[in-house]
N, C-alpha and C positions, 0 to 999 in steps of 0.2 A: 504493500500500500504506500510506503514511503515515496520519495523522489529522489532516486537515483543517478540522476542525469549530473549530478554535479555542477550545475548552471549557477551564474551570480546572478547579483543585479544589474551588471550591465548585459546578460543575455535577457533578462526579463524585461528588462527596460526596450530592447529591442523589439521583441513584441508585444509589449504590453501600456508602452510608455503614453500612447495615445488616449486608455483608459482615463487618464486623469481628468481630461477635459468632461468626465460625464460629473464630475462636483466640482464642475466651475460656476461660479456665480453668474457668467454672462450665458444669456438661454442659447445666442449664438453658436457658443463652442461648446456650448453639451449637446448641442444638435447636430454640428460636425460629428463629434465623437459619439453620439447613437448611430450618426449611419455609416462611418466607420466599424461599430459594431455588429449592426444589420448584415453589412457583409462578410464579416467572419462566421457570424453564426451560420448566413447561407453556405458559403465553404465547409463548416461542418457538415451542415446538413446532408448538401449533397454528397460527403464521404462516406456519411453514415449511410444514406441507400445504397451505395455501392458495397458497403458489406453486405447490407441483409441481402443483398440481392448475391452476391458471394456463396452467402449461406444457404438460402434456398438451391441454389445450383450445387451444390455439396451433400442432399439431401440422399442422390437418386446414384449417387456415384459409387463405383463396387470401391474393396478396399486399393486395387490398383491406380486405378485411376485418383482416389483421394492422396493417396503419396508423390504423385507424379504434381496433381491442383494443389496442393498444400504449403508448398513456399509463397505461390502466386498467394493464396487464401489470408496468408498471414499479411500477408506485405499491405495487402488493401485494409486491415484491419488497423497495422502500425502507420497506415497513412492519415486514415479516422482520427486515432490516437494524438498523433501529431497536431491538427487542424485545430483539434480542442486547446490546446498550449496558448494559442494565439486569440484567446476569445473568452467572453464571459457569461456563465458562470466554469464552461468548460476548464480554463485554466486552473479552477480549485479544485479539482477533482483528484490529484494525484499530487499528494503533501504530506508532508511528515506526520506520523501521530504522537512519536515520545514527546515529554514535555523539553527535552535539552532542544530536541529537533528541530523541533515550531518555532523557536524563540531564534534561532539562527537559521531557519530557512528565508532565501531570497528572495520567494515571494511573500513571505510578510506584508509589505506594505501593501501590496493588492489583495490580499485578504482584508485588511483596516478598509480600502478604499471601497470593495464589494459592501461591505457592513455601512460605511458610511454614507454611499450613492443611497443606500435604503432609508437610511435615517435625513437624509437631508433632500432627496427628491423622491418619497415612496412612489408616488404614482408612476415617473419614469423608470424607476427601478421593476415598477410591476409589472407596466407593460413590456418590457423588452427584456426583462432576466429575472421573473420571477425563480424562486427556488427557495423553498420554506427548508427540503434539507441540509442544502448547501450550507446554509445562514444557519440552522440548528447546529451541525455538526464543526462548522466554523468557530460559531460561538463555544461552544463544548473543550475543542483543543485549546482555544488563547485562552481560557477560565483556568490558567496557571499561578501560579507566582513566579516572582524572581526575573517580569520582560524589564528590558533595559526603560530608563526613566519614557522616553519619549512615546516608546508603544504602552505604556503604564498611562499616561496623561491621556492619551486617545481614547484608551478604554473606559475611562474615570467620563470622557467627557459623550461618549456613547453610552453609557449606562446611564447618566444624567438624562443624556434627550429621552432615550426611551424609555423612564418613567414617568416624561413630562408630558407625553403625548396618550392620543387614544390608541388600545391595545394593538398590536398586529401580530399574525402568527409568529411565533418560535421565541417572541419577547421576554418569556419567562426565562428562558438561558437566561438573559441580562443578568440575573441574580447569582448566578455561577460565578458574573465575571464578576460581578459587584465582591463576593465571596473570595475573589483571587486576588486582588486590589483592593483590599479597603485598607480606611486611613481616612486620615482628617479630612484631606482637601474631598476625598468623596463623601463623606457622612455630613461635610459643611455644604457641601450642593445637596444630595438627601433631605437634609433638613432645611433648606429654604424652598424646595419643592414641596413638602409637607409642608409649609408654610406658605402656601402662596394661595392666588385664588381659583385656581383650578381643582374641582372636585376630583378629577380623575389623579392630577401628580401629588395633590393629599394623599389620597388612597394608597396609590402605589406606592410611592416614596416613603410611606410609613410603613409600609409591608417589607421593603427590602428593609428597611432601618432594623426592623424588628427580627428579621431574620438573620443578620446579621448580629444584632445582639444574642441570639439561640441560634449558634454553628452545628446543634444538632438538627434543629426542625427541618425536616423536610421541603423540602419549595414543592409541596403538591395541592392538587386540585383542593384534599380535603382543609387544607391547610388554609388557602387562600380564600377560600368561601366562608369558614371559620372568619375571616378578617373581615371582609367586606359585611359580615352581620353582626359586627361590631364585639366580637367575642373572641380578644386574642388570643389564642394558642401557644401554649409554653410547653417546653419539651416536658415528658417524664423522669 
């Protein structure tokens, strides 16, 4: 599952570096860089039918003949493979999972930027690269300790947004990361979002706080419904 390829940031930045423009402030250059996007993803696309379509021809074939197709077979597969490197969310698809890993792999920063395009333009992010797992399982690996100060700060200030907003899928991770990075400067934004006048970053804000102060409670449903009916939950 890891990433093997041994790539830095300046291989990532090659094709990846035009990502950035999708959290740019000007709607111009997130527009460049969606249809920038648009066409990587068609590049997958069409690699990907070229497999199945691989595959189905592979179906009917004796075992001769599959030994003789099966370099070809493969090749169209690590072509697919390929085409994803270059595009999003394909790009995160194949990344470290130990924790030393994550925190020194080179795509890092477009994992932060994936999370971030959601948290600062969800609708663009919906329509052209939705992926509740990607974003669950993203969120899942950086809920570590110990990333260097600056990917530390981004997380503290991602966790902040998304308990100041209305809910959207996989949001409960936040509480993970909340859990890997806490500290002042996140329990002093927590608590001015729990203090502000928004029903919903009350709510939530208070919920992480609190879970946060009980490192055993669970972040589950029964837990969270518990809160929201005004009946905190404390660990046993």
């Amino acid at each position: 599952m890891g990433n093997e390829t041994g790539e830095g940031a300046e291989d990532w930045e090659a094709r990846l570096g035009w990502a950035f423009g999708l959290i740019d402030e000007d709607p111009g250059v997130r527009a460049a860089a969606i249809e920038h996007l648009e066409r990587t993803q068609e590049t997958t696309h069409r690699a990907l039918e070229r497999g199945n379509e691989a595959l189905r021809a592979s179906y009917d074939l004796t075992e001769p003949q599959w030994e003789e197709a099966r370099p070809a077979y493969l090749a169209v597969w690590r072509a697919y493979r390929d085409t994803q490197r270059y595009t999003l969310p394909g790009a995160m698809w194949n990344r470290p999972r130990r924790e030393a890993a994550i925190k020194d792999w080179a795509g890092l920063p477009y994992a932060l930027l994936f999370l971030e395009w959601e948290l600062a333009y969800p609708a663009e992010w919906t329509r052209h690269a939705k992926a509740w797992g990607t974003k669950e399982r993203l969120l899942r690996d950086l809920a570590v300790p110990g990333h260097a100060e600056p990917v530390r700060a981004k997380l503290v200030e991602f966790t902040d947004a998304a308990v100041r907003r209305a809910y959207r899928c996989k949001d409960r991770e936040y509480v993970r990361v909340a859990r890997a990075v806490d500290g002042p400067d996140l329990r002093k934004r927590l608590a001015d979002a729990a203090d502000s006048d928004s029903p919903w970053a009350r709510l939530h804000a208070g919920y992480v706080l609190h879970l946060l102060d009980h490192p055993a409670l669970p972040n589950s449903r029964k837990v969270w419904l518990a809160w929201c009916e005004g009946e905190p939950p404390c660990p046993r």
